[in-house]
N, C-alpha and C positions, 0 to 999 in steps of 0.2 A: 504493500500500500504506500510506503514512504517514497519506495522508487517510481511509482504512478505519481503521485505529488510530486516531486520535485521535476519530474519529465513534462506536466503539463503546467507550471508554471513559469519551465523555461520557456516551453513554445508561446505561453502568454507575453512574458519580456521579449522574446522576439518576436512575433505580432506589432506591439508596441512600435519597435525599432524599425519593422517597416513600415508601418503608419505614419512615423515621422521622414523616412525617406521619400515615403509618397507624395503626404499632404502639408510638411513641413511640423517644424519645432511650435509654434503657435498650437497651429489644430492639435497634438499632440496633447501638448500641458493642460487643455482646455478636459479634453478625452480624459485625460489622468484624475484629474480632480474630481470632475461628473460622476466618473465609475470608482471613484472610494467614497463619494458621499452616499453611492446607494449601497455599495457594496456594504456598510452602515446600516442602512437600513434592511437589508438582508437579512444579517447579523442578526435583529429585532426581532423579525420573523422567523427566522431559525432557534430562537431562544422559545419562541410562543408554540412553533409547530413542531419545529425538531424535538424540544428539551418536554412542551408539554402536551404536544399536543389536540391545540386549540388553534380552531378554524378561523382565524382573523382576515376576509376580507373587506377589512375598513383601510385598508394602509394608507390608504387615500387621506382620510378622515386627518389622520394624525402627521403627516409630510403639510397639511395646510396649517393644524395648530402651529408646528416648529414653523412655518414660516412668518405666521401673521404673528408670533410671537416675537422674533426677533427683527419684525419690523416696527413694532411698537416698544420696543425697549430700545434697538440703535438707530432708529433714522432719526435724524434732524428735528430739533421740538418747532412745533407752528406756535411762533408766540401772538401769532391772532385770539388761539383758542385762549393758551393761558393768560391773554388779556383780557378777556372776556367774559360773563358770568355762568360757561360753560362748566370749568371744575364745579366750582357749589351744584347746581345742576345736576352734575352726576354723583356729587356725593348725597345729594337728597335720593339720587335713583338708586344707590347702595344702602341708604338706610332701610330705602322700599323694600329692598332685597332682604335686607335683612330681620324685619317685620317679618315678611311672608316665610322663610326660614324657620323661624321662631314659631308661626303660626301650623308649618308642617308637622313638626317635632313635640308639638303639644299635641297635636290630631293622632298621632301612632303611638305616641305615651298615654292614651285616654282609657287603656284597658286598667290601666293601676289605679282609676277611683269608680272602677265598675263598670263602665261604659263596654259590652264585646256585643261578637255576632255583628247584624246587620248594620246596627247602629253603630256601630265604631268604622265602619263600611265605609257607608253614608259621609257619616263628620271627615274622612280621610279624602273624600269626594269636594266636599264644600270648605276643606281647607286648602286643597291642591287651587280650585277654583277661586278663590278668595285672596292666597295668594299671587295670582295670575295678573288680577286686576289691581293687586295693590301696587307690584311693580311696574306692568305697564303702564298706572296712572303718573308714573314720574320718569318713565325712562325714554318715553314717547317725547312729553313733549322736551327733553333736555335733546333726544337725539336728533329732533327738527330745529331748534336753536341752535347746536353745534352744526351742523351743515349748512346751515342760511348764513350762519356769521363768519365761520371757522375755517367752514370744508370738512375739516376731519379733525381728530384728536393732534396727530402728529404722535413722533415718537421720542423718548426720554435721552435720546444722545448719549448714553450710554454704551459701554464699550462692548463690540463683537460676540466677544465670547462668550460674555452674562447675560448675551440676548439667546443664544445657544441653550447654556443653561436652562434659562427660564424656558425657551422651546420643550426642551426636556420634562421639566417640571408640571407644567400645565398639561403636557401628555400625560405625565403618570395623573394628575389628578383627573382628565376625562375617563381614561381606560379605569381608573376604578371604579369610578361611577357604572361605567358600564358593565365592568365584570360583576360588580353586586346585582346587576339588574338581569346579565345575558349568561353569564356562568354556568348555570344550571341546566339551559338548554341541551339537547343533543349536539351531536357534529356539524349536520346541514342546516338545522336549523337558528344555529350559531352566527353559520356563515349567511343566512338569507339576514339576521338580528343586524352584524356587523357591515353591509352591503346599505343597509337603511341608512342606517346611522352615519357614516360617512357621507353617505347625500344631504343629511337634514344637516350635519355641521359643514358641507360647501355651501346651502343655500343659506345657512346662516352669516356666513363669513364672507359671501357675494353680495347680500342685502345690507348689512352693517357698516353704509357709508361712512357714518358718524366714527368708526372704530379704524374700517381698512380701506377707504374710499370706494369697494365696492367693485365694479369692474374698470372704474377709473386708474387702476392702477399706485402703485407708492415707487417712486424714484428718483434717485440712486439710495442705494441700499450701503450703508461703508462696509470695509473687508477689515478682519482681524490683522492682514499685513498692509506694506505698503501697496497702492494702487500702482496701474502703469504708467497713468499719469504723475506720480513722484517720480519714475524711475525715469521720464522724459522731462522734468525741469531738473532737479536736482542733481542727475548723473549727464544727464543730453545724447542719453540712446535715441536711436529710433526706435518710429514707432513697434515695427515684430516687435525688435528686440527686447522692450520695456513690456509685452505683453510675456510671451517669455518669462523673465524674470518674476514677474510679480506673481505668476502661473505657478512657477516652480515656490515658492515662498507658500501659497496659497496651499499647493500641494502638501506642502512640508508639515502645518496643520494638521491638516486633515489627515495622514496617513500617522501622525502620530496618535492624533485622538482615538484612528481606529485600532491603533498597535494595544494601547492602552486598554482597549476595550475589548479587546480579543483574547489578553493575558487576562483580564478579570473572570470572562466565562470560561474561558480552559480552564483557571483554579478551581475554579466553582464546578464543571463540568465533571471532571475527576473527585472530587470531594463527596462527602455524605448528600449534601444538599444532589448535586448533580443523579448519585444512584436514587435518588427518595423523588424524583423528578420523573426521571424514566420508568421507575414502577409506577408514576399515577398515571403515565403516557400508556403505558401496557398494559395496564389492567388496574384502574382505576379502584375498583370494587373489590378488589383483593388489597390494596394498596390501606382502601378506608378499614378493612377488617382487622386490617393490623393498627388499627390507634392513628392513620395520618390523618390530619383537616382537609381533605382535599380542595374543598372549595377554596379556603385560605390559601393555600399552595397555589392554584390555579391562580387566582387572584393575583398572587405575586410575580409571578411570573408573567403574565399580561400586563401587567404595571412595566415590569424591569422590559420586556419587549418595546413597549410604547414608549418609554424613556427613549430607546435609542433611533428609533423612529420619527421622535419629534427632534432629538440633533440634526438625524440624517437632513430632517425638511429644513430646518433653519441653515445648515452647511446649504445645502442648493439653493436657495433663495438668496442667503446673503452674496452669496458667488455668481449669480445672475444680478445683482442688484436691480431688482425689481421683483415684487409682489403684486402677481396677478390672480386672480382668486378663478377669473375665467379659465386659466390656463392649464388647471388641474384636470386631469382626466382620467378614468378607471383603467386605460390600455394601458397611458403612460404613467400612472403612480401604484399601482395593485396587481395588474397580472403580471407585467413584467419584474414584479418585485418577485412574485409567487414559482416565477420561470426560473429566477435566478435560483432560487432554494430547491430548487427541483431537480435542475440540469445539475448544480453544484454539488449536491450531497445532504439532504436535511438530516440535522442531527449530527453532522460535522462541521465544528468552524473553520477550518482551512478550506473544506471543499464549500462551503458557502461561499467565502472571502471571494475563491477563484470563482467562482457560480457568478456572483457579483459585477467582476470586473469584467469577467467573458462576455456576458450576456448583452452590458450596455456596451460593449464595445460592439458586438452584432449588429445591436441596435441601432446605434448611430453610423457604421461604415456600409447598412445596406441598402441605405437610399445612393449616396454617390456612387455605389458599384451597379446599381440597379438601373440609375439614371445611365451611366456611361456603358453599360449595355444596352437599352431600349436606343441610345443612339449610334448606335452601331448596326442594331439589329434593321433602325429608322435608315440608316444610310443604303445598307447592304437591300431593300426592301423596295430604294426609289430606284437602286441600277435595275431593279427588276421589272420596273412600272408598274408596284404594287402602292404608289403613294408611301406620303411619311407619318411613322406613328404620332399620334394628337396630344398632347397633353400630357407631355412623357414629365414635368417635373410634379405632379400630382400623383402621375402612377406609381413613380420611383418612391414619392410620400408613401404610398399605400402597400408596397414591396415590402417594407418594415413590419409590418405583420404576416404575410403572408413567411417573410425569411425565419419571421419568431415561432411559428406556428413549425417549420418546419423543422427548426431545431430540434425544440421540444418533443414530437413524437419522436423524432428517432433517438433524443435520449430516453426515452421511454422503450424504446424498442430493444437500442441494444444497449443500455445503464440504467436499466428500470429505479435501483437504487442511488443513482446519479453518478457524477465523472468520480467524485473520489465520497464515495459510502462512508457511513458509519460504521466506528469498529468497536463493537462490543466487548469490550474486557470481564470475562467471565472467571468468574476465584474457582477454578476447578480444585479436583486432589491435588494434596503437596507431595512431593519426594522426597526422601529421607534416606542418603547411604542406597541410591540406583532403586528401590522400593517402594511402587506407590501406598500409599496410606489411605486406606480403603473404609475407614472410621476414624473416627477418636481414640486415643489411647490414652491407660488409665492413666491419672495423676498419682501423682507420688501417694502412698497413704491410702490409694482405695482399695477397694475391695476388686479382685478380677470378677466380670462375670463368668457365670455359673458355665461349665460345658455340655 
């Protein structure tokens, strides 16, 4: 298995190196960055499906938290807003919240002065509903104020990386929410739970002018390094070259956050926690017989998933610098996340990492090869007076699935278990002096059993 790994990782670096012979050092760097920030997100999913076996199609959901996150913690503040009487405003629509809060949490503590059965139903009904209107009575009209006067919130000008974070953090607090709510579910129906759910939080996060300007877009987004524009006043590169540079810097990031992130689930992987993961992955109900919380377990682990999932979105957003809420999509933020974990190996970090990087590199080099095939095919088609193919850089767009679709069944055909499998380390018999040990042997002081 190790010489399978190390064989398809080199063919991955040289891939690489012909990509930059082809398309140039630019398109390269750009390539490099893209495919560790999902190969991140991968990671996530491979923690949720590999380690627990939970059907998370939301990834979507949680690549828009990490990005609307970290564009409201590092873009630029609008000081229209905070001149404005939009904060007060929104902290009256945070008190409303927190009224209706308070009014939930009385409504499911109502069985401790008598109140069950239907009637505690009921009041759980007319507090959810009571709630509703108390905060939309204030968050309406503060979120039409902020747009008429504002535009939008703007964001705290704080530094990259702690917009990162907080991406992070606001995912684990979504994903629990929803694992208390979805957890319990079946498999499929897991996955239909989580496929919701990620649309209701795009149309939220697309309508929330007041928060992310909506489909209006947020930009420039800052980077954790230096831009290429530092690297063209400051040094007086050109322009490649200062993109370049700032790529490779950029890369430099991110490939450590995810180095860092790979040695924490390998500790964890190998460890108690890791074997206590894969029994509730296996067989869940043998797992519970034995004394584990499974739900709890499950739970955490879709938290620690969605952690890294909401980086992964804040890394591609802030590196795009711009936040479009329009731009998210289930092909391109969900199944091709699902492809990587698949083709890679679920249930192994290396062969995720490589699932990862392989996958979006597919994905992005087979429209230019699809394109410079249909014009070829276009050329060789008119010496024949069969006319020229129509529309060839839309077809070339739409290759990109057809190329992903193809991958994927044939890794399915011939690496059902993906390009580098899971490898089960199983505590068999021990040996002792060329002898295998077929039982226990007595301890000092016992008794032998009987013959």
């Amino acid at each position: 298995m190790m010489r399978r790994t190390i064989v398809l990782y080199a063919g991955l670096v040289l891939l690489f190196v012909v990509v930059e012979l082809a398309l140039g050092a630019a398109f390269t760097t750009r390539l490099c960055v893209e495919a560790m920030a999902y190969a991140l997100i991968a990671l996530g999913l491979n923690v949720q499906w590999g380690y627990g076996g939970l059907f998370n199609f939301g990834v979507m959901g949680f690549l828009m938290i990490g990005g609307m996150a970290v564009t409201s913690v590092s873009a630029p503040l609008n000081i229209k807003f905070w001149n404005s009487d939009g904060p007060v405003l929104l902290l009256e629509a945070l008190g409303a919240a927190a009224v209706g809060a308070l009014i939930i949490i009385a409504a499911h503590r109502a069985g401790r002065i008598g109140i069950k059965g239907r009637w505690r139903t009921a009041l759980k009904v007319v507090a959810w509903a009571l709630a509703y209107v108390i905060y939309r009575s204030r968050i309406d009209p503060a979120a039409t104020y902020i747009e008429s006067h504002a535009g939008w919130m703007g964001g705290l000008g704080l530094p990259v990386l702690l917009g990162w974070a907080v991406g992070g953090l606001v995912s684990a607090a979504v994903a629990y929410v929803i694992g208390k709510i979805c957890l319990g579910l079946r498999t499929d129906y897991l996955a239909i739970a989580t496929i919701g759910i990620a649309e209701i939080i795009r149309a939220l996060v697309k309508n929330m002018d007041w928060l992310t300007r909506g489909t209006l877009t947020v930009s420039p987004i800052p980077w954790p390094v230096p831009t290429p524009q530092f690297y063209q006043d400051a040094a007086g590169v050109g322009a490649t070259t200062s993109f370049v540079y700032a790529r490779l810097g950029y890369f430099a990031v991110a490939a450590v956050v995810v180095l860092v992130v790979l040695v924490m689930i390998e500790i964890a992987y190998r460890g108690p926690w890791g074997r206590m993961m894969r029994a509730i992955r296996d067989n869940h109900i043998a797992a519970e017989s034995m004394g584990k919380d499974v739900k709890a377990r499950q739970i955490e682990i879709f938290v620690f998933g969605s952690v890294l999932m909401g980086i992964g979105g804040a890394m591609l957003t802030s590196f795009a610098q711009i936040f479009d809420p329009a731009g998210y999509q289930p092909i391109n933020h969900t199944f091709i996340v699902w492809v990587m974990v698949i083709v890679g190996g679920a249930g192994n970090n290396l062969g995720v990492l490589f699932g990862g990087m392989f996958i979006y590199t597919v994905w992005v080099l087979s429209e230019p090869l699809s394109q410079a095939l249909f014009r070829a095919m276009s050329h060789w088609s008119l010496q024949f007076g069969w006319g020229a193919i129509p529309d060839i850089e839309s077809r070339s767009l739409q290759m990109r699935v057809f190329v992903l679709g193809l991958v994927i069944t044939l890794a399915l055909r011939y690496a059902p278990k993906g390009l580098i499998p899971e490898v089960m380390r199983k505590h068999g018999p021990s040996r002792r002096g060329g002898s295998v040990m077929k039982g226990p042997t007595p301890e000092a002081g016992a008794a032998a059993p009987p013959k």
